[in-house]
C-alpha positions, 0 to 999 in steps of 0.5 A: 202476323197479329199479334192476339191476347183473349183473357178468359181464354180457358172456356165459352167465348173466349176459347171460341174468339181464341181458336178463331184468330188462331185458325186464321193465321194470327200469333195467339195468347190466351190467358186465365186463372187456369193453366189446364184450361187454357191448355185445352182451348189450345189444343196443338194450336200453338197459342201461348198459355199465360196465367193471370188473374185480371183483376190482380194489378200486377198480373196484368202488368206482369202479362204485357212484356210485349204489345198486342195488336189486338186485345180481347178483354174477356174475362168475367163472371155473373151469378144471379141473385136478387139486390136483397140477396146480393152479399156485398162480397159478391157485388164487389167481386163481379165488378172487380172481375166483369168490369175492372179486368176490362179497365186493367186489361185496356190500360195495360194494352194501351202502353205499347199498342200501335196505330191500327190497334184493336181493343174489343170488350165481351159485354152483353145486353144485360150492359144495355138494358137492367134484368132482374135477379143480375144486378152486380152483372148488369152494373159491371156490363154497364160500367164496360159500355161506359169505358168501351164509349169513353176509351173510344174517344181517347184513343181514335186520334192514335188509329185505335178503336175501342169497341165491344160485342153485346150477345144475349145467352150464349151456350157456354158453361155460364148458361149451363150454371145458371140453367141448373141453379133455376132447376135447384131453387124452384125444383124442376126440370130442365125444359122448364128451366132453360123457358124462364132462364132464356125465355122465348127467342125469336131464332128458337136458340141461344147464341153459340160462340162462334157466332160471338167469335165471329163478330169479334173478328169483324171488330178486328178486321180492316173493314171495321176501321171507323167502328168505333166506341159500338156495341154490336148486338148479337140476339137474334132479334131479341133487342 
């Protein structure tokens, strides 16, 4: 049995990856801010809940007393704003989240990870081309893809990949916000909101997380041994 840990596992995505290796077999923990939220993506599935805070050092220390065979490094936050509208409290707190949970996530996984182990960063294609009004969110998506490319070379010899999905939207609470805050700052209606947040799509949807899930687990599996230092794109043909 594999032993799994999801960090931002009390919602969206990482509550989609989480039951998913769960219902496959695998030893799952699933860590967060939110101790009720965790509880509720396991649901009787016997996942481990474990508080942490991936930008906090010690946290994350604190969270591999034991290896992992597979770590998902979740976790991280976005909130649309223009540059001249970016406090830097909002710059430092999405890197710090988006970007160096990721870095804190990896290298504490690294110190008891074994040949054949899988290391799988949640980026996005804003970490692949800029958007406007997401600067912080697009520099800390980057930076991942910066680490995910470099770790990959490092860690190849020992038998480890390092890789990471890159979906467009996906139907999670972060789109929900981001719908609602268009609706708010330009005063109308959900329709019209959800064409200027998601555009227009080429499949007519947004991502759902299972489908997000899905790659993960193929990132995961034996097929995918010389995957490595990717950044697999879900859109639907968006890019």
């Amino acid at each position: 049995m594999r032993r799994v840990l999801v960090t931002g596992g009390g919602s969206g995505i990482g509550r989609a990856v989480a039951r998913d290796f769960a219902a496959g077999g695998d030893h799952v923990t699933i860590a967060g801010r939110r101790l009720d939220a965790l509880q509720e993506t396991d649901g009787g599935r016997g996942m481990e809940c474990r508080t942490a805070d991936v930008a906090d050092e010690a946290s994350m220390k604190a969270l591999f007393d034991t290896p992992f065979d597979i770590v998902v490094a979740n976790a991280g936050m976005g909130r649309a704003a223009r540059v001249a509208d970016t406090s830097l409290d909002l710059w430092n707190t999405t890197l710090a989240v988006t970007l160096t949970g990721v870095f804190l996530t990896f290298r504490e996984a690294l110190a008891g990870m074994k040949s054949g182990g899988r290391l799988i960063a949640i980026s996005s294609i804003a970490g692949l081309h800029g958007e406007a009004n997401t600067a912080a969110y697009a520099a800390a998506k980057h930076g991942v893809m910066g680490l995910v490319k470099s770790l990959a070379l490092e860690v190849a010899r020992h038998g480890i990949t390092c890789n990471a999905v890159c979906p467009g939207w996906v139907d999670t609470p972060m789109a929900e916000t981001a719908v609602a805050n268009v609706m708010k700052r330009f005063d109308i209606g959900r329709d019209e909101a959800e064409a200027r947040v998601f555009g227009q799509k080429p499949s007519g949807r947004i991502v759902k997380p299972e489908e997000v899930a899905a790659a993960v687990r193929y990132l995961a599996s034996p097929e995918a041994t010389m995957v490595n230092g990717h950044g697999l794109v879900i859109t639907g043909g968006e890019t």
